[in-house]
N, C-alpha and C positions, 0 to 999 in steps of 0.2 A: 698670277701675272697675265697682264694683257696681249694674245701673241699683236705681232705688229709685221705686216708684209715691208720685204726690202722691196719696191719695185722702181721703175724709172718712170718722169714724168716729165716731161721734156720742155714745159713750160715753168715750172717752179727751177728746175737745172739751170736754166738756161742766165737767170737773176746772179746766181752764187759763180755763174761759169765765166764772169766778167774779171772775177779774182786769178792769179797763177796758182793758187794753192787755196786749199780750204783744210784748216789746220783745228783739232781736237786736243782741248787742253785739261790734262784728267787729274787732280788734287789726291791728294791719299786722305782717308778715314774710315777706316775698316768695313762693317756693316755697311754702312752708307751708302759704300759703293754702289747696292742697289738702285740708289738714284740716279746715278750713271748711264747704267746699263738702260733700263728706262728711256732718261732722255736719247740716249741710242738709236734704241728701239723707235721711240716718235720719231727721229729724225731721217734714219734710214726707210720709214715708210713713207717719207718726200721725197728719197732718192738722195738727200744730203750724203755725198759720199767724202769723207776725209783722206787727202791723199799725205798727211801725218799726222800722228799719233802721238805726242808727251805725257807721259805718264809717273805718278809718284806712289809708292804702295799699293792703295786697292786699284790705286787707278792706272799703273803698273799692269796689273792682272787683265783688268779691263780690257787698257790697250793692246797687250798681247792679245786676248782670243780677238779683239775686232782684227788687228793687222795679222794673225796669224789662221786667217779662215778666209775664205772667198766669199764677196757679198752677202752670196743668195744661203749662206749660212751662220752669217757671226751674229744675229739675235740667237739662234739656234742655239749657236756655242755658247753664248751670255746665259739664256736663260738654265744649260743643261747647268753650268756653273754654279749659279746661285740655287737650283732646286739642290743639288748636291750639298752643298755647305748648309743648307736651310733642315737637311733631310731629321737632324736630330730633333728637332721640337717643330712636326710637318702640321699641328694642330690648328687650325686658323677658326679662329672664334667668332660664333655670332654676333651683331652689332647689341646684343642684349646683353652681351658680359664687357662691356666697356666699361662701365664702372668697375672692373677687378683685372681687365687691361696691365693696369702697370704690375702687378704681382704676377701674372703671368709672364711679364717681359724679363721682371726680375729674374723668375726662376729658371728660364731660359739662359739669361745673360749669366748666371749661375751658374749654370748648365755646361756651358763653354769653359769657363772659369778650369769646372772639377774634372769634365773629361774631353775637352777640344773638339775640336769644332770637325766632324768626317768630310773628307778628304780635303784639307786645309791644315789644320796640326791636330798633335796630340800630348795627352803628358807626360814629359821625362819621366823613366819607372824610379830611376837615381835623382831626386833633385839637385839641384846646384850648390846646396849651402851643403850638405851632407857628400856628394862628389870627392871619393880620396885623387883624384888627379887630375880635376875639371882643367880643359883646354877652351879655348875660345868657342871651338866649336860647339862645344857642351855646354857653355855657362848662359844657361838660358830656362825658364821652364818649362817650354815645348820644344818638342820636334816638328818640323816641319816636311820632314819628308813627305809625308802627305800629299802636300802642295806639288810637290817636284810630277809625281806619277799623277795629279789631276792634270798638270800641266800639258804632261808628255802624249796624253789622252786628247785635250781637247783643242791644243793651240798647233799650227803646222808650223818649227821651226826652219823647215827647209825655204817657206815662202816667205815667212816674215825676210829671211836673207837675201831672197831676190830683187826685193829692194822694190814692190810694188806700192808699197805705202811703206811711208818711212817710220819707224820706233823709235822713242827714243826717252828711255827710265832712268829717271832720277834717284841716284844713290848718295850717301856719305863715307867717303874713306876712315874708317874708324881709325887711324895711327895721325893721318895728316889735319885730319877735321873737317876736309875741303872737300864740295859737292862735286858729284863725278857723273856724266851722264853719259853712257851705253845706246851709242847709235848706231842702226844697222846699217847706217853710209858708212863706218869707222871703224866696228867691231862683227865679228860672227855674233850674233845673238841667242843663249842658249837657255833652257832653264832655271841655270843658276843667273843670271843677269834680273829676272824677273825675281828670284825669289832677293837676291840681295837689296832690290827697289822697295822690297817688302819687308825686310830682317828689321822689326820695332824691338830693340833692348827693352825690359830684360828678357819680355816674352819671347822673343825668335831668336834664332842665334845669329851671329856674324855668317855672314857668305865670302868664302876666297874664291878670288876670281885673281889668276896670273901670278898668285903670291902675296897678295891683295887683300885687307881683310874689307869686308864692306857692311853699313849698317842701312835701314830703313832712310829714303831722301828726304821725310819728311821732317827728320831731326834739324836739318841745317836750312830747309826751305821747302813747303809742305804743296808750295805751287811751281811746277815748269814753265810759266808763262816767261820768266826773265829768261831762260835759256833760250825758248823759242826766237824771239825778239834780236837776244845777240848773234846767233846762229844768222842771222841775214839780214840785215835792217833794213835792205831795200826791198826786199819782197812786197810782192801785192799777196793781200792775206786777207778771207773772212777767219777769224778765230774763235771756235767755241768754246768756250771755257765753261767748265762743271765744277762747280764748287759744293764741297757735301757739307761743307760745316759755313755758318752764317754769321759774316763779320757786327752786324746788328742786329739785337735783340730786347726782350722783356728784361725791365731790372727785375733780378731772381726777388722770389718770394720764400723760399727756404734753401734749408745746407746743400739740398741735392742739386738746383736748381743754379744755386749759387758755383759749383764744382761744373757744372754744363755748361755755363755762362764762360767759364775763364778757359775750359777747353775748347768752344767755339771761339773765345778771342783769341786764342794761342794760336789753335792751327788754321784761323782764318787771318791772321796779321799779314803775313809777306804780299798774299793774294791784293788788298788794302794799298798795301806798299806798294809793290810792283804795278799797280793802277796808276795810283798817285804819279810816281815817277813817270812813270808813261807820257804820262800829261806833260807834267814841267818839261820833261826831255821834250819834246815834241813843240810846244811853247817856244823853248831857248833855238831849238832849230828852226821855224820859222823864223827869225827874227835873224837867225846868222844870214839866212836865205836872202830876205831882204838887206842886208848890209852888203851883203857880197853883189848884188844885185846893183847897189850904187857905188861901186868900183867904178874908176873909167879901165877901159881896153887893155891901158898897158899896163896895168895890175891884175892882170886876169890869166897871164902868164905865170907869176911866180910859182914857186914851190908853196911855197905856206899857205897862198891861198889854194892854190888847188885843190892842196888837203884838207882844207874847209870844204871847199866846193864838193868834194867827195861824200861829205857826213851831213851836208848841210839839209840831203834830200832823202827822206824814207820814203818808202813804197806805201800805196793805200792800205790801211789795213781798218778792216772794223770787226774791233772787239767785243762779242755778244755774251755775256755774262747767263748761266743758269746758275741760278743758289737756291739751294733747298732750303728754304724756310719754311718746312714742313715738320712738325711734332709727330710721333710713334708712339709716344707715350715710355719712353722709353730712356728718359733723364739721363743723370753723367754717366752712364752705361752703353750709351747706343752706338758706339763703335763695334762694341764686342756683345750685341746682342744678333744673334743669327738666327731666331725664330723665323718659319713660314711666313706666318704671318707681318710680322714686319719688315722681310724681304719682298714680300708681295706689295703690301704699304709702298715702298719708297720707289717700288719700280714702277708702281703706275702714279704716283707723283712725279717724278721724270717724265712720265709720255707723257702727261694731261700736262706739266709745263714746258714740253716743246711742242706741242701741238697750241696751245694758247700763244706760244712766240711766233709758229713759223703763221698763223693767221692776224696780229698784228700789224695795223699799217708799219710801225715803226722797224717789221722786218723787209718790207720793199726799199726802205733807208738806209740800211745796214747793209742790203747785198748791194745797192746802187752803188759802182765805183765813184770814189772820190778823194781828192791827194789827204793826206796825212793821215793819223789816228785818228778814230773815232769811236766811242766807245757806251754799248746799249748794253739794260739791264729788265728784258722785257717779260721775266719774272716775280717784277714786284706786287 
């Protein structure tokens, strides 16, 4: 991995500092996350500083060690993270065995599979199906405690609470079905909050929290950009959104290919979604804007319209897309492949694609304030 200096630079700041918030939007897909971290890294070597964090699964994790570290230390804390989880297959192959590449990745992602992934989980000694008195807590394949003690190591939950930058991890209530998300404006934020953002049935278990059973938020919506968006609709926002799996692609050419294909459409769909709408919403509110706008005077009073008048205006927001549309070699497996080497892979894919965004004209566009949504994808 490429290290990346956090420093300050006071003329590339000064673009994004036109925004009230600059706002970090992290997807869940395991491995991947590397890509994350990455564009992190690139971005905090511009001084892009996020003053909130949405996070779903890995990206959950993610967000905690940036918002749970002080600047001049959360690559630091990113990178100790992924060398950690990477540590089991630390092998990184010359560019002369790429031809046998994906059998390496397989036996890796193998790897994970038979004995979990150090310090992220491991495997129940009692499986599930054999369990004489499995509880919720148990009916899973791994353990995750793991996770909890990497957590307690490398994130500072005292500061995440202080409310320096905001968190805020996307769960699903397993009993109600309904998405639940854990914000440090609303809630104490503790270990189990991050790892329930993270609990993927049937591999992880349910996390209780308050009495609460909680599963992975990526079941019910694998992107926090809709929650960002309702949380305040008038903010002024640049928003970066990280997306590890890629709504368009190659029509597959075999089975494996074909099973990577429908898991990038799965958990890249709401992200899709939540775009879309974006737009129409923002469409139909113009247009209220202008209507209300050829009111005369003494309809400008009422009740009803006011309450128009109230939704009719969002705050500037420009929404900057990163997606990894980057191959590892590492097909419908690459979530739960934690090799060195493809952790390495997708973190400097991340930096070389926010470094290629933040020197794009089309990013002097994107921080330039301007009224409504607007919305760049300067990854392609």
């Amino acid at each position: 991995m490429r290290k990346a200096r956090e420093t300050d630079h006071p003329d590339t700041r000064s673009n994004w500092g036109k925004f009230d918030h600059t706002v970090m939007v992290l997807q869940g897909g395991g491995a991947l996350g590397a890509y994350q971290a990455g564009v992190y890294a690139g971005l905090a070597e511009a001084a892009v500083a996020p003053d909130w964090i949405a996070g779903v699964s890995i990206g959950a994790i993610n967000a905690a060690l940036i918002a749970g570290n002080p600047p001049e230390r959360r690559v630091e804390r990113l990178r100790e993270f992924w060398q950690r989880i990477s540590a089991h297959a630390p092998f990184v192959p010359s560019p002369s065995l790429d031809p046998i590449r994906p059998l390496l990745n397989f036996m890796s992602a193998a790897s994970s599979v038979a004995f979990g992934v150090p310090g992220f989980f491991t495997p129940r000694t009692t499986g599930p199906f054999v369990a004489p008195q499995a509880s919720i807590e148990t009916l899973s394949m791994y353990d995750t405690y793991p996770l909890r003690q990497t957590l307690k190591e490398l994130v500072d939950f005292e500061l995440i609470n202080q409310h320096a930058v905001r968190l805020s991890l996307g769960a699903v209530n397993v009993q109600s079905g309904n998405s639940v998300y854990f914000d440090n404006t609303k809630t104490e934020i503790g270990p189990e909050h991050v790892m329930a953002s993270g609990a993927l049935p049937p591999g992880f278990p349910a996390v209780q929290i308050d009495g609460q059973w909680y599963w992975d938020g990526g079941i019910a919506c694998n992107s926090p950009l809709w929650y960002v968006l309702d949380e305040d609709f008038r903010m002024s926002a640049l928003i970066l959104q990280v997306d590890v799996f890629s709504g368009a692609g190659a029509l597959p050419t075999n089975l494996r290919k074909v099973q990577e294909r429908c898991k990038d459409i799965q958990y890249a769909s709401k992200t899709r979604f939540n775009t879309t709408r974006i737009s129409e919403i923002e469409a139909l509110r113009n247009s209220l804007r202008r209507v209300l706008d050829k009111l005369p005077d003494s309809l400008k009073t009422d009740a009803d319209v006011q309450k128009l008048d109230a939704i009719s205006t969002r705050g500037a927001v420009a929404l900057v897309h990163f997606i990894n549309r980057h191959t590892t070699q590492s097909s419908n497996f690459k979530d739960y492949e934690f090799s060195r080497a493809t952790v390495t892979e997708l973190w400097d894919f991340g930096y070389r694609d926010a470094q290629k965004s933040l020197s794009d004209p089309k990013w002097q566009e994107a921080t330039d304030l301007g009224n409504g949504v607007h919305v760049y994808d300067l990854t392609v």
